[in-house]
C-alpha positions in Angstrom: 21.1 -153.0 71.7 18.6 -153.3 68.9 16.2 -155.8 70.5 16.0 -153.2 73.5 15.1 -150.3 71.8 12.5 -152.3 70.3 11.4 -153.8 73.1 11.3 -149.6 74.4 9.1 -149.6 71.2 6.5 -151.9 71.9 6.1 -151.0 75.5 5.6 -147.1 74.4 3.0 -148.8 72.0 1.3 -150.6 74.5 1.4 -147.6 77.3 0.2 -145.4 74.3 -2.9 -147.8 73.7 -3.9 -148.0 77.5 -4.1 -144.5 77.8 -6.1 -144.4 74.1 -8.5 -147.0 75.9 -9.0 -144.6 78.8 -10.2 -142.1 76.5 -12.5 -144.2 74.5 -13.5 -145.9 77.6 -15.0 -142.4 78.9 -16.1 -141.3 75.6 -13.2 -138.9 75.2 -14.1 -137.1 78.3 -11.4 -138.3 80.5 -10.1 -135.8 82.9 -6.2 -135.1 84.2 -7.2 -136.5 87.7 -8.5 -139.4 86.4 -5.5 -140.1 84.5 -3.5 -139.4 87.8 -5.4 -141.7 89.3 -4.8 -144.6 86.9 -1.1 -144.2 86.8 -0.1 -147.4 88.8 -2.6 -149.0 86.0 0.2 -147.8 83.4 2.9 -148.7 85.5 2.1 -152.2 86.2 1.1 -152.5 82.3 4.7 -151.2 81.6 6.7 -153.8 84.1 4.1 -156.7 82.3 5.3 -156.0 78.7 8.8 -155.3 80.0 8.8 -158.6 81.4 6.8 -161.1 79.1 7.3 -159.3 75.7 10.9 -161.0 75.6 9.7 -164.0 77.0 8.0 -164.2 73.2 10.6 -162.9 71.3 8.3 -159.7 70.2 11.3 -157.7 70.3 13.8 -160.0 68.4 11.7 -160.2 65.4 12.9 -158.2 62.2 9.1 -155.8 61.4 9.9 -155.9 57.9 9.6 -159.7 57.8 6.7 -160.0 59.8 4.2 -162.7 59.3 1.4 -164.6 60.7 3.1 -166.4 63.5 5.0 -163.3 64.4 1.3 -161.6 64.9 -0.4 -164.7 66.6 2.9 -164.6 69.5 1.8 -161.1 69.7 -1.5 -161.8 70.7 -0.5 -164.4 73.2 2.0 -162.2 74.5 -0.4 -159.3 75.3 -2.9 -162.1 76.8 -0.3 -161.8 79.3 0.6 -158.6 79.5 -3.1 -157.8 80.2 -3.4 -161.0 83.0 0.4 -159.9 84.4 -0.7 -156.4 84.9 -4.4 -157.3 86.7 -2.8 -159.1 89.1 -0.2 -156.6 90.1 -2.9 -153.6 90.2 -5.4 -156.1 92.2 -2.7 -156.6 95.0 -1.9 -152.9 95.2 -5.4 -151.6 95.4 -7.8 -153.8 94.3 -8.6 -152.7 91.1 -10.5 -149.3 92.6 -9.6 -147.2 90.2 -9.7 -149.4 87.4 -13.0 -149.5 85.2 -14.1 -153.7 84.2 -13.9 -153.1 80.5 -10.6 -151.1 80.5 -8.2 -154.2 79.7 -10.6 -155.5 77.3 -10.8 -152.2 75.6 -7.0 -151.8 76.1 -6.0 -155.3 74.5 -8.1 -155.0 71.8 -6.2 -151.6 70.8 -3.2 -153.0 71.8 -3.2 -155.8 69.4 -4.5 -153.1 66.8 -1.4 -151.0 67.2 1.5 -153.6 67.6 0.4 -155.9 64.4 -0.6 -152.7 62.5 2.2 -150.8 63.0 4.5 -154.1 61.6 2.2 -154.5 58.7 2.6 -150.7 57.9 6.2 -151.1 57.7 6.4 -154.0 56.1 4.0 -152.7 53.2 6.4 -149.7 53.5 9.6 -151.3 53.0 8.2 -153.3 49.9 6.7 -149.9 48.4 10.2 -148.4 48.7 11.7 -151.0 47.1 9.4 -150.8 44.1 9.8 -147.4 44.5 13.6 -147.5 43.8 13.7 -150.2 41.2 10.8 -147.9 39.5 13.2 -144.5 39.5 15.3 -145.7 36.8 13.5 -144.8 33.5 15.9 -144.6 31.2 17.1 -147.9 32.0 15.9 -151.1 30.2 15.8 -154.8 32.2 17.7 -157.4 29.8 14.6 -159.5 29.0 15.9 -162.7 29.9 16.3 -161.6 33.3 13.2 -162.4 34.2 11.4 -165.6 34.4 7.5 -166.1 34.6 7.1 -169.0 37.4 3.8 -171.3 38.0 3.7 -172.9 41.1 2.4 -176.4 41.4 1.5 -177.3 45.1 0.1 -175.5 48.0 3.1 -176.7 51.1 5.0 -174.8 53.5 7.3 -175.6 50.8 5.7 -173.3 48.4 5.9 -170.6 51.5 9.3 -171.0 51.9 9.8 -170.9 47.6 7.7 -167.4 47.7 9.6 -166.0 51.1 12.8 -167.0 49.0 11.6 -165.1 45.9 11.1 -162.1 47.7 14.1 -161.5 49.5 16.8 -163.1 46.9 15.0 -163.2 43.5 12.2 -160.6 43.5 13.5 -158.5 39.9 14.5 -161.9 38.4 11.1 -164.3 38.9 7.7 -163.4 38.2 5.1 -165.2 40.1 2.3 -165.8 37.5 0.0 -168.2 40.0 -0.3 -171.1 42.1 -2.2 -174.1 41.7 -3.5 -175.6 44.9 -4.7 -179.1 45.8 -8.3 -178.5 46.7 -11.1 -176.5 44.7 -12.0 -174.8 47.8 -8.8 -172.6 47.8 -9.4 -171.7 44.2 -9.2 -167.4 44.2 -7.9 -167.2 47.5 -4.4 -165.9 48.0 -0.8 -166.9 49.8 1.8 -163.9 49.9 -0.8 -161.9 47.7 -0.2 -164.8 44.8 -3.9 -165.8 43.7 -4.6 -169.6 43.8 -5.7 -170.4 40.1 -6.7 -173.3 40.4 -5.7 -177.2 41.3 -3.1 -179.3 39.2 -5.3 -181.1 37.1 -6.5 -177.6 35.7 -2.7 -176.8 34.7 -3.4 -176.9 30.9 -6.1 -174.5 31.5 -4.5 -172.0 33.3 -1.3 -172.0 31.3 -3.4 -171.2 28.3 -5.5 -168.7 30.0 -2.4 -167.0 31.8 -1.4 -167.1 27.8 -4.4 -165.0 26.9 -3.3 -162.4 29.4 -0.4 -162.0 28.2 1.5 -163.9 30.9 3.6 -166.5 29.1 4.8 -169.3 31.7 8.4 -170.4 31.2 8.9 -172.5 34.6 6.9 -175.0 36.5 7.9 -175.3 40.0 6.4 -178.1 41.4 6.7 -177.9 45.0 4.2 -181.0 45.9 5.1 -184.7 45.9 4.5 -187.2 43.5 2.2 -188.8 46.6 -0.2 -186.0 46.5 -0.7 -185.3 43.0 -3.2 -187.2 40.7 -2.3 -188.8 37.6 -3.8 -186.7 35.5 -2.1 -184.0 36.8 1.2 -186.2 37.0 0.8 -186.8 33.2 -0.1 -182.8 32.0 2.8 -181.6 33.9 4.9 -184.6 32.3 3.4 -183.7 28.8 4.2 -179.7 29.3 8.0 -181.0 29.9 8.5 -183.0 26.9 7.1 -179.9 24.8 10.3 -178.5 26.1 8.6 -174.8 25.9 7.6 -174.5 29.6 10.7 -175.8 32.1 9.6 -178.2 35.0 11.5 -178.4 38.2 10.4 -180.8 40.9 11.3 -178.2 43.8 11.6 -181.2 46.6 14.2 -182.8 44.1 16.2 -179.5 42.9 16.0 -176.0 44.5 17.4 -173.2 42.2 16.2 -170.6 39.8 17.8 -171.5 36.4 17.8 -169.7 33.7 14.8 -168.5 32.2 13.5 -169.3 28.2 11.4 -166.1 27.5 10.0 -166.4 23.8 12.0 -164.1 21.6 9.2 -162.3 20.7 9.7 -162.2 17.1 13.3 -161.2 17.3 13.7 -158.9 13.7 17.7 -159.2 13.0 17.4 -156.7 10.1 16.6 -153.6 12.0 17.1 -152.1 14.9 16.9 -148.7 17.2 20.0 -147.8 18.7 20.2 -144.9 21.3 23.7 -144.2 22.3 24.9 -144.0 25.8 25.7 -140.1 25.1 22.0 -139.5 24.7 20.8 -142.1 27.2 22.7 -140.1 30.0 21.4 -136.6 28.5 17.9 -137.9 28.4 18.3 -139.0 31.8 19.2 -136.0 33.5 16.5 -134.0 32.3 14.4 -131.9 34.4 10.8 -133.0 32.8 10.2 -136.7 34.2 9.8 -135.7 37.5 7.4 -133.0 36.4 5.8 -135.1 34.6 4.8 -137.6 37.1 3.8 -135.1 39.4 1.2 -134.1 36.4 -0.2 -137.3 35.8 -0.7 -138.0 39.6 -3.0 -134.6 40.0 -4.6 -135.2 36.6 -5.2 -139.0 37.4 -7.1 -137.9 41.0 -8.9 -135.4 39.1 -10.2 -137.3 36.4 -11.1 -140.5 38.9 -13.4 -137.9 40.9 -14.5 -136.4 37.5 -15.5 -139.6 35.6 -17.2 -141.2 38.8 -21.1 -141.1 37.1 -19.3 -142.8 34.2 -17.5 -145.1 35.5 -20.9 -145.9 37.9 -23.0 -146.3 34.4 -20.3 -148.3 32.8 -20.3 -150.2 35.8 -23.8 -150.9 35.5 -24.5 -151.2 31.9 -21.4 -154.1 31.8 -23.1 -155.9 34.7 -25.9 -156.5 32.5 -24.2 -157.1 29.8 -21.4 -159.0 29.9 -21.7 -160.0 33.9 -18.6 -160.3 36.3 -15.8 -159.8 36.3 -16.2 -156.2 35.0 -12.5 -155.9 35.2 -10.1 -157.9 33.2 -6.0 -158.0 33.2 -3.3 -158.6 30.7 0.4 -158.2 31.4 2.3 -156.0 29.6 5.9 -154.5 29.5 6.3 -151.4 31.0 9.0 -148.8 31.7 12.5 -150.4 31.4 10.9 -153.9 30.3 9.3 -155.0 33.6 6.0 -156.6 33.4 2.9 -155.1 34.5 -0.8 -155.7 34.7 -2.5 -153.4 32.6 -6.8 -153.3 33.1 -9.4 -152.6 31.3 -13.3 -152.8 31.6 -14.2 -156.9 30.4 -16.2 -156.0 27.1 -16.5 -159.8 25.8 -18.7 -162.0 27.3 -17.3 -165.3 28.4 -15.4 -167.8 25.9 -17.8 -170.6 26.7 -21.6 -170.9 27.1 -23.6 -173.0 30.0 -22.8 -175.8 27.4 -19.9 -175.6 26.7 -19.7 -174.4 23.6 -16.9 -172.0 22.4 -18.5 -168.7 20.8 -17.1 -166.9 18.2 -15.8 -162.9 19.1 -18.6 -161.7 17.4 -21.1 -163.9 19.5 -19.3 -162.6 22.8 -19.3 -158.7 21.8 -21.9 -156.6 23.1 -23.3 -153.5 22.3 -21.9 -151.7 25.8 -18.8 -153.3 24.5 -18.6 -152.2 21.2 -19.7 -148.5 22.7 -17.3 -148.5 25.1 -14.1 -149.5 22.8 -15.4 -147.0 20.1 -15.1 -144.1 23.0 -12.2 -145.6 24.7 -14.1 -145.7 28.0 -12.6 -149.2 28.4 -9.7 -148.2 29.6 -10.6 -146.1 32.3 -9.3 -148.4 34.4 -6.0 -148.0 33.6 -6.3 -144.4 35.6 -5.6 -146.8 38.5 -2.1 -147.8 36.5 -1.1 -144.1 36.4 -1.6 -143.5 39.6 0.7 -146.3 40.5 3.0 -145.4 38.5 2.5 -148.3 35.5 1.7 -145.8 33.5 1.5 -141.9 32.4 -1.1 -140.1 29.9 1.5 -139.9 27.1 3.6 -142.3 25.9 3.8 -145.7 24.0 1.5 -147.7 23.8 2.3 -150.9 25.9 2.0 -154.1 24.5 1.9 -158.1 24.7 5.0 -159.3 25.1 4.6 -161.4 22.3 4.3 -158.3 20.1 7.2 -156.3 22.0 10.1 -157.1 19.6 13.6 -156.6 21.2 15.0 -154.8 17.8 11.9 -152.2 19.4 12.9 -152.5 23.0 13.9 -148.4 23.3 10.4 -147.9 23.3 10.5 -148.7 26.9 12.5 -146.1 27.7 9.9 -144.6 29.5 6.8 -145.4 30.8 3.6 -146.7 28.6 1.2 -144.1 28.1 -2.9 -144.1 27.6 -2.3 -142.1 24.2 1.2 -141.3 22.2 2.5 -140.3 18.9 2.0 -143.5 17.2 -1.9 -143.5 18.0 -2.7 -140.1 17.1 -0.7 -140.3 13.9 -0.8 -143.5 12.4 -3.4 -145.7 15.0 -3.8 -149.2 14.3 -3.7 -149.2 10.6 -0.1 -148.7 10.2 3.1 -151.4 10.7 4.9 -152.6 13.5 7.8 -150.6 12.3 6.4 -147.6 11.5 4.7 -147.7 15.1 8.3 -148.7 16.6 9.8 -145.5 14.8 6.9 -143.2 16.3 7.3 -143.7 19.5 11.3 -144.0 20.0 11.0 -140.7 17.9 9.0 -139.7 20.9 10.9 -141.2 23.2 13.8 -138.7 22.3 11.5 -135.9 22.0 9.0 -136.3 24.8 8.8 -132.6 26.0 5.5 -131.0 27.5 4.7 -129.1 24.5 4.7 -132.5 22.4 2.6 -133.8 25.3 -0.2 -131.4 25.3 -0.2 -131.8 21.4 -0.5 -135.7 21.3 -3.7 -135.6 24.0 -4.9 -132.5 21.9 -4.6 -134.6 18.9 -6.4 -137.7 21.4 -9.6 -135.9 21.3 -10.4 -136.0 17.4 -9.2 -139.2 16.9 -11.9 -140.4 19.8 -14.6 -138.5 18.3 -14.2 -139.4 14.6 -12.0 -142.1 14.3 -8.2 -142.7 13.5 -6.6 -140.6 10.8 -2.9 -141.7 8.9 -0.2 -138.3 8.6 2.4 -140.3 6.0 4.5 -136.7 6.4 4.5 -136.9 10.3 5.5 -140.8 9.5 8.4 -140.0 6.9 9.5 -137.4 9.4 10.3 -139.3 12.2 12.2 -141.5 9.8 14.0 -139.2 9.1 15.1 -137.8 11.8 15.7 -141.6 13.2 18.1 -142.3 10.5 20.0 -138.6 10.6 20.1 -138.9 14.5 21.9 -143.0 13.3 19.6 -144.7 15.4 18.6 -146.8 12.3 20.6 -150.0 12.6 20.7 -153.4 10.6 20.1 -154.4 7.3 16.9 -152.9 7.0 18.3 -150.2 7.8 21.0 -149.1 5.2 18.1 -150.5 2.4 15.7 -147.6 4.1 18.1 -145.1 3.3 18.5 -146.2 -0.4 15.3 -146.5 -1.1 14.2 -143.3 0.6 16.6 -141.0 -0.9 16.0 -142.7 -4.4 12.4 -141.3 -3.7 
């Protein structure tokens, strides 16, 4: 029953694209008799598609899965539907009433609607499932639930690894890359994975993955020993016996395993505790959504706003620095799950045209300097708001390597551009202290503390960052009264503080 209304579907599609075809075909001046007249046109496309759609499966296929060799049958199939449905209109009347370039016209939109309309829906269903697992953000991903994968091959095999990902494994494996077997291929994409490079580049791209903040913890090799040089055969052997980065020859052993994600610094003295209680009241509360909706409308305002800027920055970078003007890393963001944070590229490139590494002050430009001072380099990250990676206000996000789980209930809601920690304390101040800012946020985000924190944004750009040790002791405080203060660290705070 499902295959025929589908099949009803595509044959509403393709009726709807002759009759779209008529109009363009008469520059939208098509009158009703004319329509009349082209009726047994219609008809004859109808009983086509009716009969040589199933022939190629159009209607069996699932639109959500949709992929190239679903689109190319298409294609063939509506060959025939347009041939099919020539002949049947030449033997009734000779193809009178029928203009030369219709069917042309008509396949053409044809194809347009039927492969469009399966590539909407697929985008669709994959944006409502991010959508879903995005909803949740008061609820934190165990980090070693996800694994950060490097592919090693370019193979159906490595097709049938991603399709796999996607459907069984998409929340639990992290597709950092792919290395591919010719230089050629090198930026191009498969599944919307980039092509990094080719195997005997691995060491490279692990390391500059590294830089981004994307730490690899499996190799799947999905290529043969046959194919792969021994240069390559020797890093990849030389990245195993490290014992950091797990290699798994895909053609030998299919399976996901489970994942070695650096600890991050793990601190076993202290710790912030939320209780369940206060999760679920936190949860419930009527703000979040509002928020959102706020940083959505100011996002689109401020992209049209800062246009001229982001046009000079633009510029002034390309002279500068040179492309990309856009770099990555990957951060955690709400609930623990990674995301690509950007930001305008304000360092030239590590090497010069000799080779030679240069020193961060030898790669800094002016622009660069400018633009860090003012915080104009992350106007990119506008993008991440609007995509919901971000909001204005919030945490800071960070590199995983500097997200310490003791911390994690920072990521109790989503990364922000400014928060409490930068407007009070900036960079100056420790890892703990910035920890117990922002969870003290975290449990008093309201709109109020909002407007105050981007209030407070504006000074701090102008003239610099400024330390408040009371607003510091404060949220200390109230941490440690509230007994989200655990560990060691903890109890030895509480001594020492109310000594002083």
């Amino acid at each position: 029953m499902r295959t025929i209304k589908l099949l009803f579907v595509d044959i509403f599609i393709i009726i709807s694209a002759a009759i779209i075809s008529v109009f363009l075909r008469d520059n939208l001046e098509t009158s009703p008799e004319r329509m009349l007249r082209l009726v047994p046109y219609f008809l004859a496309t109808a009983v086509s598609a009716a009969l040589i759609l199933p022939l190629f499966g159009s209607n069996r296929s699932i639109w959500r899965f949709s992929s190239l060799p679903d689109y190319l049958r298409l294609t063939i199939a509506m060959v025939g539907v347009v041939a099919c449905s020539m002949a049947m209109i030449f033997a009734f009347n000779r193809l009178d009433e029928v203009p030369r370039s219709l069917p042309l016209i008509q396949f053409n939109v044809s194809i347009a609607l039927l492969i469009g309309l399966r590539v909407l829906y697929r985008l669709h269903h994959s944006a409502r499932r991010a959508h879903r697992a995005s909803m949740t953000p008061l609820k934190i991903v165990e980090q070693t639930s996800t694994q950060t994968v490097l592919l090693v091959g370019l193979s159906r095999l490595t097709e049938t690894y991603l399709q796999s990902v996607a459907e069984l494994a998409s929340d639990g494996v992290n597709i950092a890359g792919i290395l591919g077997h010719r230089q050629r291929h090198v930026g191009r994409l498969v599944a919307t994975h980039a092509i990094l490079g080719t195997p005997e580049h691995i060491k490279r791209v692990v390391a500059d993955l590294a830089i981004k903040g994307v730490i690899v913890d499996k190799l799947i090799v999905t290529a043969s020993f046959a194919s792969l040089s021994e240069t390559a055969l020797k890093d990849i052997e030389n990245i195993k016996k490290t014992g950091v980065i797990e290699v798994v020859y895909l053609y030998d052993k299919l399976g996901f395993g489970t994942p070695s994600i650096p600890s991050a610094g793990l601190s076993k003295s202290l710790a912030f505790k939320i209780t369940p209680d206060e999760l679920n009241v936190m949860q419930n509360r009527r703000y979040w959504g509002g928020k959102r909706i706020v940083d959505i409308l100011a996002a689109l305002i401020l992209v049209a706003l800062t246009t001229p800027v982001t046009l000079f920055v633009t510029i002034s970078l390309l002279i500068a620095v040179g492309r990309p003007l856009v770099f990555w890393q990957q951060r955690p963001g709400l609930g623990g799950r990674p995301f690509r944070l950007y930001k305008f590229r304000t360092m030239a490139a590590a090497y010069d045209v000799d080779g030679r590494k240069l020193s961060d002050e030898e790669r800094v430009s002016g622009i660069g300097v400018f633009l860090r001072r003012t915080r104009l380099d992350e106007l990119p990250q506008l993008l991440n708001i609007l995509r919901g990676d971000m909001s204005f206000v919030g945490p800071r996000p960070l590199l995983p390597r500097d997200q310490d789980n003791a911390y994690r209930a920072r990521l109790l809601v989503r990364p922000g551009l400014t928060g409490w920690a930068q407007v009070v304390g900036g960079r100056a101040i420790s890892a703990e202290d910035k920890a117990a800012l922002d969870i003290w946020y975290v449990r008093n985000a309201s709109l109020a503390l909002d407007a105050k924190i981007l209030v407070k944004t504006v000074p701090l750009v102008i003239f610099g960052e400024t330390i408040s040790r009371k607003l510091i002791e404060n949220a200390w405080a109230d941490l440690r009264s509230a007994g989200v203060l655990q560990g060691r660290l903890a109890v030895q705070q509480n001594h020492d503080r109310a000594a002083a």
